[in-house]
N, C-alpha and C positions, 0 to 999 in steps of 0.2 A: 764267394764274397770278393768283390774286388776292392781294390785302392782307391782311396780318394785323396786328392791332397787338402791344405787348409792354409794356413798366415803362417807360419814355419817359416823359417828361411830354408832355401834350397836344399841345402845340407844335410837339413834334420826335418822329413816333411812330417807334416799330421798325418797320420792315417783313419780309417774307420775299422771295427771287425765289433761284431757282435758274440759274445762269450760264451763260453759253451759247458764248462766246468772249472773248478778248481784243483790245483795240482799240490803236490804234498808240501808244500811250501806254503798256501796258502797264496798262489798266483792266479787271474784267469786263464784259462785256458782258450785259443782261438786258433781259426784255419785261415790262412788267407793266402791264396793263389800259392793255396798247396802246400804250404809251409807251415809251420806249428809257431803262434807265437806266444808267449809268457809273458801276461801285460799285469803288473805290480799294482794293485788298489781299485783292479776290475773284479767282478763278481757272475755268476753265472746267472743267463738271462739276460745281461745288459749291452746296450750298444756303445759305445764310448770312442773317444779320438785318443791316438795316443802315439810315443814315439818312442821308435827304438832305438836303444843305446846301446845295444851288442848286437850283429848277427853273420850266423852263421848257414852252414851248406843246410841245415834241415831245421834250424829254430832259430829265431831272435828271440830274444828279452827287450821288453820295452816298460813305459811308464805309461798309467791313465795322464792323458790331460784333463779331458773333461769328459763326465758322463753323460751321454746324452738321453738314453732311456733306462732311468736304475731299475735294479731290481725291488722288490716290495722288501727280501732279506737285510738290503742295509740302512744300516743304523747309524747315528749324528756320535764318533767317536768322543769318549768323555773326555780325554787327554788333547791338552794344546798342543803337547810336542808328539803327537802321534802322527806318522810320515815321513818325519825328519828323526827321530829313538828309534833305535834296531831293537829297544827291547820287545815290542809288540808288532803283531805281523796284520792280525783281522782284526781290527776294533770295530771296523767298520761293518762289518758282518753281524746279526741277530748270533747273541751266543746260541740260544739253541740250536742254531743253522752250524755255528762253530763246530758243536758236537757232531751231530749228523755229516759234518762233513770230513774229519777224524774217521766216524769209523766207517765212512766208504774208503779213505785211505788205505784203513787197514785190512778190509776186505778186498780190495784190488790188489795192495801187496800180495796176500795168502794164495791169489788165485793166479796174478799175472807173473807174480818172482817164484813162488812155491807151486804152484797147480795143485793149490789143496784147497777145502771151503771148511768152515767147519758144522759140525752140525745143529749146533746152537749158536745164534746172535744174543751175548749177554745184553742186558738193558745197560746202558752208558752209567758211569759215576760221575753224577756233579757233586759240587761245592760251592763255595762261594767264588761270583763269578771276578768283585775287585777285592782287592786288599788282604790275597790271598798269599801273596808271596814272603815267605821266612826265610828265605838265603836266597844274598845279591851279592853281586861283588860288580862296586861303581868305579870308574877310571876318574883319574881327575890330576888336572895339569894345570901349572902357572901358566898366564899368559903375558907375558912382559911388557907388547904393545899397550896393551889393554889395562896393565895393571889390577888382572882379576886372576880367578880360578874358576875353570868349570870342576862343577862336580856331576855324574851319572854315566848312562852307557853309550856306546856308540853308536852315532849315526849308521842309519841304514847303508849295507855296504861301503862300510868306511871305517878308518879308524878314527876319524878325529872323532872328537867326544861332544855329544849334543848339546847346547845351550839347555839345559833343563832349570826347573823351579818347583819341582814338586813330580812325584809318581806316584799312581791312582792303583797299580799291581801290590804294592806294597803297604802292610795296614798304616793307616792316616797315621798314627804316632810316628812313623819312621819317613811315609813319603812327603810330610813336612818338614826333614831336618836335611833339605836337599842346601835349601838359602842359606841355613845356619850353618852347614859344613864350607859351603865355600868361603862364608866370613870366616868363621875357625882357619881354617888353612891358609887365608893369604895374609894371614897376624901371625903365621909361624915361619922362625929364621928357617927351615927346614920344607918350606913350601915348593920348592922347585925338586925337590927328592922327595919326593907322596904322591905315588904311581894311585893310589887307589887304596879302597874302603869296601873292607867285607863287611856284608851283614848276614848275621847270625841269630837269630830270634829260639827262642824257646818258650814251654808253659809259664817260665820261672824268671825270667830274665832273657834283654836284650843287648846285643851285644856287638861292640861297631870296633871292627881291627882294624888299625892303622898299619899303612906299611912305610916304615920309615928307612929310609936308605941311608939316612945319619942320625947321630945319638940327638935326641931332643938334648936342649941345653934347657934352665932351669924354667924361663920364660915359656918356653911353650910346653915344660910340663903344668905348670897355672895356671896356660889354657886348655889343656884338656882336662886336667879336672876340674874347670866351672864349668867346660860344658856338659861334662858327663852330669854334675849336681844338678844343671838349669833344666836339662832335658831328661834325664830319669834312665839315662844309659850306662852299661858297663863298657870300657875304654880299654882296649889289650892294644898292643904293639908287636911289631913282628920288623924285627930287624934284619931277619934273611928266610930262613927255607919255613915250611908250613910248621915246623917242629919248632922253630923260635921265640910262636906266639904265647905273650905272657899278659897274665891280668896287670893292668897299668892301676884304674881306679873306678868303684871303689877296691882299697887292694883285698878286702874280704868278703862274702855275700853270696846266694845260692849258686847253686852250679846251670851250667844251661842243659835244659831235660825237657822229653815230652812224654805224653801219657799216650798209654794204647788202653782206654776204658773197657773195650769189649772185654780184654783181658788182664786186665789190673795191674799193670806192667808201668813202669817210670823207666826210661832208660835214659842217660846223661850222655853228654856228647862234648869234645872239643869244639871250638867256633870254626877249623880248619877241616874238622874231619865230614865226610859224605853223610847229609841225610839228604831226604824228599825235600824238595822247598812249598812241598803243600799242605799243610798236615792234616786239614781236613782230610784232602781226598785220601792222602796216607791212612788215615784210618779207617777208611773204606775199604779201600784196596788189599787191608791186612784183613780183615773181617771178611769178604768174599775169597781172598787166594786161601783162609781156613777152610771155607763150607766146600771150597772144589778140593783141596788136599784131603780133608775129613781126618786128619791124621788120629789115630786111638794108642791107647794105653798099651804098651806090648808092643808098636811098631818102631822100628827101625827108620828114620829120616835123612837125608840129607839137605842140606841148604846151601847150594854152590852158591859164590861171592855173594855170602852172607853178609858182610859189613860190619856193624855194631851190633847185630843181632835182630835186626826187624822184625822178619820173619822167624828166627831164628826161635827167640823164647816163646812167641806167642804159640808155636808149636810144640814147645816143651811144657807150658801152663794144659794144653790139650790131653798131657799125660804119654806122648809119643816120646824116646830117647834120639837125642838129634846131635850129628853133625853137622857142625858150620865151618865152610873151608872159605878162606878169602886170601888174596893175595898180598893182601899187606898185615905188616907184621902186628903195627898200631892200631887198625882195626879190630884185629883176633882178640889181643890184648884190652881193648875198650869193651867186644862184645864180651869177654871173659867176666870181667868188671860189671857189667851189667845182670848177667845172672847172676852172681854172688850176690847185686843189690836184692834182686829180686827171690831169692833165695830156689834160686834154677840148678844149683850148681851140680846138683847129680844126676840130673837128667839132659845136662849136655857136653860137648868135649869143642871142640875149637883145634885147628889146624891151618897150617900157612901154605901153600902152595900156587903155581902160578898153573890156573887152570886150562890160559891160552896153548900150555902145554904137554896139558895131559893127552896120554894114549891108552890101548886098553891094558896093558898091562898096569900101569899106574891106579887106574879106575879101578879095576880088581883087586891091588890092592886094601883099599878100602873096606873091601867087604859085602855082601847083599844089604840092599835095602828095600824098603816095603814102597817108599815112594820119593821123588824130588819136590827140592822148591827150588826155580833157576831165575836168579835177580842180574842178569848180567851188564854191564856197560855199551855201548852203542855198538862192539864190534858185535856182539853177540856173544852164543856159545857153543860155535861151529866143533872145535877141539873136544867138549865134550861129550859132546850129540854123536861124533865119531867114534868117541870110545866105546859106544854100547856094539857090540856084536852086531853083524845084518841081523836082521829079520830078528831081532830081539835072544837072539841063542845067550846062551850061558847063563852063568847067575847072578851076574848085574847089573841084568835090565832089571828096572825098578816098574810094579805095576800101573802106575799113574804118577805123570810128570806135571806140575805149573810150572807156569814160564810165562814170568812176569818183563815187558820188555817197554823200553823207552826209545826202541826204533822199528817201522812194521818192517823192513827191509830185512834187517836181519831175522827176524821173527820169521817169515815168510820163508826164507832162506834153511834155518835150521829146522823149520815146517816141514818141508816138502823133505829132507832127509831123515827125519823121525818116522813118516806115514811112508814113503816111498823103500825105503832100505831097512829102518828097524823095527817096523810091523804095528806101528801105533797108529790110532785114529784121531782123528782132530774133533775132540766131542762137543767143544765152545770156547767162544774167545768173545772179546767186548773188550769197549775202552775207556781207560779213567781221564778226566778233564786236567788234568795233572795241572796244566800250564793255561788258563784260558785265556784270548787274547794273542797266541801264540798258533804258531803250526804242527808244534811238537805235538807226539802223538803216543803216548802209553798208553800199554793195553797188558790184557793178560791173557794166558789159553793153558786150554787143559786137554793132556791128551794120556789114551789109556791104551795099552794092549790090548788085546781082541777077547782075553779071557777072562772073565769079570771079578771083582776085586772079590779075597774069601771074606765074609759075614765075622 
């Protein structure tokens, strides 16, 4: 493929390249005179002009101008600020095409980071493809020229925050109170200190934290409680670290909770503390990482960075005895709370530790178990993967691990150390739609020692 120029100024010419896939960013992918380039709102199969705004010795990144022959995959984005919002990457893409293209991600991970495959391709978890998002956290700044506020996320590759008026990821009750927060906040003496607005949704109640950098004075507490009354929101404040936030108004009224129905489970949350921001797919996800655990009555479990308990009870409702180790303390303690609500409390134990730094002496401490559930954060669970013996020796290796992960990178990574060094097979893996609209890619995989689990 070679170059063409276009009406560009010198500088910055047009180019042409005809696209060839997508990259885990949800970028096209193109060659041109031998170089790799990364062109932003191109799609595979299409011919497009476009310009590059970084490069280097073996890839540029550039931008579509225009497309010139689309693919049949894309799609008339529903959002006006989609281009200019870093919250969405493919709108433009056929969500089914979205999926499909997740899980070749994750299947190029497994094989090009880890040189493993698995043996089974799970069928993908959808959900609802808008108005699926239950935890945001929006920026929002005075603008003094201007004499306004934006409220919402950041422009793509940028910090400043996007002119928005509404988001289409968020269910309608919330991605209409984009206008109404910005009025709310430029009528408060307190507007140039309110970095930003978490949102917090549950079955129960919804719930919008302010972060105040100075005490509201009397007037702007009047206006957050007409808006929380106008708009049917609950109103917490958080005057410094995540452990500060307090219910503002109303000052009494349900807790925020969501339901795992497969297994009749409520569990409650802080507005600060970690869930899923999807809960449909969440409750997929928890209902398939059971059927691949299979956990039984009489086993032994672990559930490393359990959290509030996700995984944690629904394997204990299964009749297995479970460990949940998390690294924060608040966690342990909330997942504790939870089984008590749900009346788990003898079928599980809760422990703190920092798993990034377990060895195998640490892990044997612990004790044998029948199998894992591994929820870890984007670094992965390198440090634990290590702990098990090569080649599965001693007694705690566990006969079949899930390993539920929100990056295929590291997925891929502690992959090829499970199956290569500590004797386990890769029996399936698939991917949940976690975030759609996004690039982000979770998935799960299950893998089991060579011996088959006893009856």
């Amino acid at each position: 493929m070679s170059r063409q120029g276009g009406g560009a100024p010198a500088e910055v010419p047009v180019l042409l390249a005809r696209v060839e896939s997508l990259d885990h960013e949800g970028q096209g992918v193109a060659h041109v005179d031998g170089k790799v380039v990364f062109i932003d709102g191109a799609l595979p199969g299409e011919t497009v002009s476009y310009r590059v705004r970084r490069s280097k010795a073996r890839f540029e990144n550039a931008d579509v101008v225009d497309v010139l022959v689309p693919s049949p995959l894309r799609t008339e984005p529903r959002c006006a600020h989609f281009g200019a919002c870093g919250g969405c990457a493919t709108q433009h893409l056929d969500t089914a095409a979205q999926v499909a293209m997740k899980q070749r991600v994750l299947e190029d991970s497994l094989w090009h980071i880890g040189q493993v495959k698995a043996e089974q391709i799970l069928p993908p978890l959808h959900g609802p493809d808008w108005g699926y998002r239950h935890r945001a956290r929006m920026s929002a700044r005075w603008i003094a020229k201007k004499n306004s506020v934006l409220v919402g996320f950041h422009e793509k590759r940028s910090s400043f925050i996007a002119d928005m008026h509404g988001c289409h990821v968020l269910p309608p009750r919330i991605g209409r109170l984009v206008d109404p927060l910005r009025d709310l906040i430029s009528q408060l003496s307190l507007r140039e200190r309110l970095p930003q607005v978490e949102i917090a949704l549950g079955d129960s109640l919804d719930v919008l934290v302010f972060r105040v950098m100075d005490p509201p004075t009397s007037a702007d507490e009047a206006l957050f409680r007409a808006f929380a009354d106008r708009w049917g929101v609950s109103v917490w404040l958080q005057p410094k670290g995540p452990d500060t936030v307090f219910r503002f108004h109303p000052p009494e009224g349900p807790s925020l909770d969501y339901w795992l129905p497969d297994f009749g489970l409520r569990l409650e949350f802080a507005p600060t503390e970690f869930t899923q921001v999807n809960p449909h797919i969440n409750r997929s996800l928890v209902s398939r990482a059971m059927r691949l655990l299979d956990p039984r009555p009489g086993e032994r479990v672990a559930d490393w960075f359990c959290g509030l308990g996700n995984f944690t009870l629904p394997i204990a409702r299964l009749g297995a005895d479970v460990l949940g180790v998390e690294g924060s303390a608040a966690l342990t303690r909330r997942a504790l709370a939870n089984a008590r609500l749900n009346d788990l409390e003898a079928r599980v134990r809760f422990a703190e530790a920092n798993l990034f730094e377990i060895d195998e002496a640490g892990l044997a401490a612990y004790g044998r178990f029948d199998s894992w559930l591994v929820d870890p954060p984007r670094d992965g669970a390198m440090a634990l993967c290590k702990a098990i013996p090569e080649h599965g020796g001693g007694d705690v290796a566990p006969q079949r691990i899930v390993y539920v992960s929100c990056n295929p990178a590291t997925l891929a990574r502690d992959a090829s150390l499970l199956v290569h060094t500590r004797g386990y097979v890769l029996r399936a893996a698939g991917v949940a739609n976690m975030f759609p609209h996004t690039a982000h890619v979770e998935s799960v995989a299950l893998f089991e020692r060579d011996t088959p689990k006893p009856a």
